[in-house]
DRENFI-503953 format. One record per atom (N, C-alpha, C): atom name; residue in three letters; residue number from 1; y, x, z. Coordinates in steps of 0.2 Angstrom, whole numbers, plus 5000, padded with zeros to 4 digits. Atoms other than C-alpha are relative to their C-alpha. Example, Ala and Ser with C-alpha at 12.3 -4.5 7.8 and 13.67 -1.06 7.14 Angstrom:
('N'; 'ALA'; 1; (4994; 5004; 5000))
('CA'; 'ALA'; 1; (4978; 5062; 5039))
('C'; 'ALA'; 1; (5006; 5004; 5000))
('N'; 'SER'; 2; (4994; 4996; 4999))
('CA'; 'SER'; 2; (4995; 5068; 5036))
('C'; 'SER'; 2; (5005; 4996; 5003))
//
This chain:
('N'; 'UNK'; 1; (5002; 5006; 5003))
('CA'; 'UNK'; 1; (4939; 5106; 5292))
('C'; 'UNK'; 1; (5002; 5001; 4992))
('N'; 'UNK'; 2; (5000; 5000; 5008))
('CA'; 'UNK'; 2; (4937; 5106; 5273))
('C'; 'UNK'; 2; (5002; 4995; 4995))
('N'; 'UNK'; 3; (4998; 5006; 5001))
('CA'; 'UNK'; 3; (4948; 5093; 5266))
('C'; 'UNK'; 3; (5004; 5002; 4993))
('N'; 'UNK'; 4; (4998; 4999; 5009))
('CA'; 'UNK'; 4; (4954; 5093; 5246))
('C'; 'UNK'; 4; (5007; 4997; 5002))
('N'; 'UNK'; 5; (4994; 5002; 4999))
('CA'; 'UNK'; 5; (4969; 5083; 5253))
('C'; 'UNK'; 5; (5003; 5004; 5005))
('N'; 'UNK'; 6; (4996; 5000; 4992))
('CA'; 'UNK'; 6; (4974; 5092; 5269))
('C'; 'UNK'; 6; (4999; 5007; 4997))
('N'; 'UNK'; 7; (4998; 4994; 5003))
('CA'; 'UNK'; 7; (4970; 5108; 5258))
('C'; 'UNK'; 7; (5007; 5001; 4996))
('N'; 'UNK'; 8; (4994; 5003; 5004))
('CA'; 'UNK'; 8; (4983; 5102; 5245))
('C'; 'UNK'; 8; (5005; 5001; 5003))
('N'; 'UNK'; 9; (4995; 5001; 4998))
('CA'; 'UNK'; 9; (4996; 5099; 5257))
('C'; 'UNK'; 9; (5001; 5008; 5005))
('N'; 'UNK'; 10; (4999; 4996; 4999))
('CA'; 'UNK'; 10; (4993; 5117; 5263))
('C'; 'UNK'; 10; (5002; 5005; 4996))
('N'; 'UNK'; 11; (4995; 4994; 5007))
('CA'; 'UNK'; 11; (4997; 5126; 5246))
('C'; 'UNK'; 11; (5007; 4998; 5001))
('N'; 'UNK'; 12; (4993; 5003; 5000))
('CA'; 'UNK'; 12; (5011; 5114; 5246))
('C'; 'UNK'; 12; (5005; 5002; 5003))
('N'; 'UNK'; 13; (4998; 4998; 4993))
('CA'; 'UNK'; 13; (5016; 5122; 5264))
('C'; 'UNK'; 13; (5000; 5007; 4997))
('N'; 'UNK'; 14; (5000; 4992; 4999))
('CA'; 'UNK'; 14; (5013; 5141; 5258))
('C'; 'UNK'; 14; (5005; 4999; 4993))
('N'; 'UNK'; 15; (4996; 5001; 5004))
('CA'; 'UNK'; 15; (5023; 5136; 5243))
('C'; 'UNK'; 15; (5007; 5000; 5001))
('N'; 'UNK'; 16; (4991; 5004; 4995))
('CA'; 'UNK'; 16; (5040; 5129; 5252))
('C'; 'UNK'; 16; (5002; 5009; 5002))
('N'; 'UNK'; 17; (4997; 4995; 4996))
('CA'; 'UNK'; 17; (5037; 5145; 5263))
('C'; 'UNK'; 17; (5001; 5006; 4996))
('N'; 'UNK'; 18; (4997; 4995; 5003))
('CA'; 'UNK'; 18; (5038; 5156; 5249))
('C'; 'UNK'; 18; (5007; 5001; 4995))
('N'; 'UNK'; 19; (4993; 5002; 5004))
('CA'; 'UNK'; 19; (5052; 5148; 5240))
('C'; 'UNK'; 19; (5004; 5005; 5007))
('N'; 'UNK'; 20; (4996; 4997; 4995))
('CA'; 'UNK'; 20; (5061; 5151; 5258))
('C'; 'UNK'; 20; (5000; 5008; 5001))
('N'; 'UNK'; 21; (4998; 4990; 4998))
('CA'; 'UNK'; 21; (5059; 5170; 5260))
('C'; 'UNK'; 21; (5002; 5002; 4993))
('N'; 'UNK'; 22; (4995; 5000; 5007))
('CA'; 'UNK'; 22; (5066; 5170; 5240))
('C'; 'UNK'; 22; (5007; 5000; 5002))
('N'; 'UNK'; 23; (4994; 4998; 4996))
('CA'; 'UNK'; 23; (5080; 5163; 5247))
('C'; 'UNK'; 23; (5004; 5001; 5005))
('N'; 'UNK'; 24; (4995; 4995; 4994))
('CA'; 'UNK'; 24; (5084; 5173; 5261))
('C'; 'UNK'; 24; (5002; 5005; 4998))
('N'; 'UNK'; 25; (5000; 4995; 5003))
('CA'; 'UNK'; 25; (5082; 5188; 5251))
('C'; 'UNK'; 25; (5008; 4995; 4998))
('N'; 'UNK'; 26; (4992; 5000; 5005))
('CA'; 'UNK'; 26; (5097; 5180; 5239))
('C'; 'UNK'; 26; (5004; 4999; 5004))
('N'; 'UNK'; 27; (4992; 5002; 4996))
('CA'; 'UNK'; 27; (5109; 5173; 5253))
('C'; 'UNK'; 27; (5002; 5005; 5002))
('N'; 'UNK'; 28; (4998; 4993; 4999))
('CA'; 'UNK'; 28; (5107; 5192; 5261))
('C'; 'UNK'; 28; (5003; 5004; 4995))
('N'; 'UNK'; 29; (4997; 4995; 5006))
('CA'; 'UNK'; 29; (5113; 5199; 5243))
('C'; 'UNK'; 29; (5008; 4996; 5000))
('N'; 'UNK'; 30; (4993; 5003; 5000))
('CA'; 'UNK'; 30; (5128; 5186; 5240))
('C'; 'UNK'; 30; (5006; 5000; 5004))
('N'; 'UNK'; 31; (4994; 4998; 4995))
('CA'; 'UNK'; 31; (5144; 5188; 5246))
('C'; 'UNK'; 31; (5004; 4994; 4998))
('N'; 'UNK'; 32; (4997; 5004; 5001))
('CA'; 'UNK'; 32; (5150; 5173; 5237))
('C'; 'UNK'; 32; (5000; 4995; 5006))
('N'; 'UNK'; 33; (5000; 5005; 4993))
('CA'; 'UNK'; 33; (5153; 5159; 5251))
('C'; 'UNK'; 33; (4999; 4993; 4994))
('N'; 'UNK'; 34; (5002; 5007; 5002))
('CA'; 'UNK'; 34; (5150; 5145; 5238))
('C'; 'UNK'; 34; (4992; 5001; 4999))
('N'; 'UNK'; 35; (5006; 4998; 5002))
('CA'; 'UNK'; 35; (5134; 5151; 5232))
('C'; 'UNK'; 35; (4996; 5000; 5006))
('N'; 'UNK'; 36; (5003; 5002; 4993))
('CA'; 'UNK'; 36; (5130; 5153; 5251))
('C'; 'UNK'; 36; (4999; 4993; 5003))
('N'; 'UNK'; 37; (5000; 5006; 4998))
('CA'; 'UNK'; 37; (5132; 5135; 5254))
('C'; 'UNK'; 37; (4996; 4998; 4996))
('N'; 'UNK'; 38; (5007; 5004; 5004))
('CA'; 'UNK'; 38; (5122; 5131; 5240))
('C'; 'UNK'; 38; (4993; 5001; 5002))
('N'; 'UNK'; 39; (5008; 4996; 4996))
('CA'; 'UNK'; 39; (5106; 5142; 5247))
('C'; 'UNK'; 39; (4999; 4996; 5004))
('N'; 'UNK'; 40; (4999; 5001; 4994))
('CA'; 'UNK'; 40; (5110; 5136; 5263))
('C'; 'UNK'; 40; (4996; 4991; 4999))
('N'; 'UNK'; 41; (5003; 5007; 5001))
('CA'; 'UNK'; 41; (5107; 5117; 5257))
('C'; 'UNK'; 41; (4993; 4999; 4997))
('N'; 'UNK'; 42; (5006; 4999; 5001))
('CA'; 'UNK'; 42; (5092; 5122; 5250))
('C'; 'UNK'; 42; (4994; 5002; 5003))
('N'; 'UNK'; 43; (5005; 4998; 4994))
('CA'; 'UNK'; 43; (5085; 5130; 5263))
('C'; 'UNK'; 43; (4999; 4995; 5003))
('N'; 'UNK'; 44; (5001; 5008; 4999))
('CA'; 'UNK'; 44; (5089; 5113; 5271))
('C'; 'UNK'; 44; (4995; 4997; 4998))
('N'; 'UNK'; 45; (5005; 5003; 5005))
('CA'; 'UNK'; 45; (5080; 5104; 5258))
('C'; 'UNK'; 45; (4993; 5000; 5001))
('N'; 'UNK'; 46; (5007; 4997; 5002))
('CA'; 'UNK'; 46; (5064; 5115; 5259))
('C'; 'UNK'; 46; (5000; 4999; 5007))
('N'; 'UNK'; 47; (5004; 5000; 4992))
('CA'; 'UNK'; 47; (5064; 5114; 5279))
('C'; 'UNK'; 47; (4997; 4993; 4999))
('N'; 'UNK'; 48; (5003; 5008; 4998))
('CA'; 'UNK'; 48; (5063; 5094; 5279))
('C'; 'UNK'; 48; (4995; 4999; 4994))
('N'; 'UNK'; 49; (5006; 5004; 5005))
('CA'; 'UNK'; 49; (5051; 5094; 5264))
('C'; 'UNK'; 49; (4992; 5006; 5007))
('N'; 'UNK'; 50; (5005; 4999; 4997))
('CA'; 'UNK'; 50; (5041; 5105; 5275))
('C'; 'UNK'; 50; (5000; 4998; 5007))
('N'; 'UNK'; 51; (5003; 5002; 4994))
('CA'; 'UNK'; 51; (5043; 5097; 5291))
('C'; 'UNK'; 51; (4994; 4995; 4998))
('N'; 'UNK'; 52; (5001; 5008; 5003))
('CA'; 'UNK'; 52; (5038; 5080; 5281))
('C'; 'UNK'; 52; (4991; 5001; 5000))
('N'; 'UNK'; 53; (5006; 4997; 5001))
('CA'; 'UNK'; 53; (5022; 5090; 5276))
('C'; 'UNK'; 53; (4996; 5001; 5004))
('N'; 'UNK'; 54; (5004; 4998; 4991))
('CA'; 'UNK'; 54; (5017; 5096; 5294))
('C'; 'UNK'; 54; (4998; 4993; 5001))
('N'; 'UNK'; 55; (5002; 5008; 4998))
('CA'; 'UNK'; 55; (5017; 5076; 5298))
('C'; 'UNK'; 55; (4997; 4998; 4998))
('N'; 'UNK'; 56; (5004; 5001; 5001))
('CA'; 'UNK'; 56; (5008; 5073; 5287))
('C'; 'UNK'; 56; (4992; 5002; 4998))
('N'; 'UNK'; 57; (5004; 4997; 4998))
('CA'; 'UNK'; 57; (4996; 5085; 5290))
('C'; 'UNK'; 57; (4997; 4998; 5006))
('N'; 'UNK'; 58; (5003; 5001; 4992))
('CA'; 'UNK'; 58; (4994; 5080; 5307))
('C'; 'UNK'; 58; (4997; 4994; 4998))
('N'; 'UNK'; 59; (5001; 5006; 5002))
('CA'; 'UNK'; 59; (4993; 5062; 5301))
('C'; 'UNK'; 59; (4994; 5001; 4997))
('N'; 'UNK'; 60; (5006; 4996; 5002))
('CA'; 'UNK'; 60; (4979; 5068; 5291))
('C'; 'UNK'; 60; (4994; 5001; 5003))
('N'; 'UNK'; 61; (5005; 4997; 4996))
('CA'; 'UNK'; 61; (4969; 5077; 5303))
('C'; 'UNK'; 61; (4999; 4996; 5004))
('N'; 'UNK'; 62; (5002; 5007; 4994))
('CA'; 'UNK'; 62; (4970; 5062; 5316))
('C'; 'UNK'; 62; (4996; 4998; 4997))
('N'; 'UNK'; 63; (5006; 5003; 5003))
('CA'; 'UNK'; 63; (4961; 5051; 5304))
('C'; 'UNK'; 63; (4996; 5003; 4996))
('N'; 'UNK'; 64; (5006; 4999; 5002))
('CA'; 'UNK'; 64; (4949; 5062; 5297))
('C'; 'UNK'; 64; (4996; 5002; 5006))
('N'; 'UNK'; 65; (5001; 5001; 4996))
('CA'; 'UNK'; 65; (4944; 5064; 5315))
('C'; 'UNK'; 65; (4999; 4997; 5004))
('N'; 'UNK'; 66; (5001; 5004; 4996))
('CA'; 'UNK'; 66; (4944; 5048; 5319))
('C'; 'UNK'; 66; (4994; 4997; 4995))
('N'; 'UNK'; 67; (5008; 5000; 5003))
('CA'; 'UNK'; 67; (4931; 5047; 5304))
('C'; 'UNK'; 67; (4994; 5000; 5004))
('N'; 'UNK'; 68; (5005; 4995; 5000))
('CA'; 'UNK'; 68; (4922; 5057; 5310))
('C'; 'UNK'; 68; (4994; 4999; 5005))
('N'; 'UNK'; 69; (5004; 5003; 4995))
('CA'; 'UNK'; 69; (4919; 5050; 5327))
('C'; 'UNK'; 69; (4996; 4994; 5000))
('N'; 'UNK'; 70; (5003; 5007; 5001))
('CA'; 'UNK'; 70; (4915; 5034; 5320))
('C'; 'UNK'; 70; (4993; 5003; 4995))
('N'; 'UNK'; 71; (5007; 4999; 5004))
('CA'; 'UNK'; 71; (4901; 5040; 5308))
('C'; 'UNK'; 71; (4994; 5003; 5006))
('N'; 'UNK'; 72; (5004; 4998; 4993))
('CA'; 'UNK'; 72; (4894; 5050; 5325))
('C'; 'UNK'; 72; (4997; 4996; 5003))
('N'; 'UNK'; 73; (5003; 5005; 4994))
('CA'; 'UNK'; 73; (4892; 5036; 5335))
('C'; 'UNK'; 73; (4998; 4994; 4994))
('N'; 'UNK'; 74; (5005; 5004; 5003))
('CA'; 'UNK'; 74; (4882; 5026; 5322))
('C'; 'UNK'; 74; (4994; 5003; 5000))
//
């Protein structure tokens, strides 16, 4: 499905996931334990803006498929 919206929120997704393999490269170099703590919350951060994303990808997808079925059966 070809959606300018549901596209969007897939960059936004490959986005998140690139921050995250950044940060894991750093938290594997650090040896500081604050600075790890710091990562760590940010990894945090980026998982829940990417769960959020997922949901509303799905959310998404339900209603453009519920479109879909309705334009069908007219």
């Amino acid at each position: 499905m070809d959606d300018p919206y549901l596209n969007e929120l897939k960059g936004e997704f490959n986005g998140y996931s690139n921050q995250l393999k950044k940060l894991k490269k750093k938290l594997l170099k650090t040896n500081s334990i604050d600075e790890q703590l710091n990562i760590i919350e940010q990894i945090d951060s980026l998982a829940n803006k990417m769960e959020n994303n997922q949901k509303q990808s799905v959310k998404v997808t339900k209603s453009r498929l519920k479109e879909r079925k309705k334009k069908s059966k007219r």
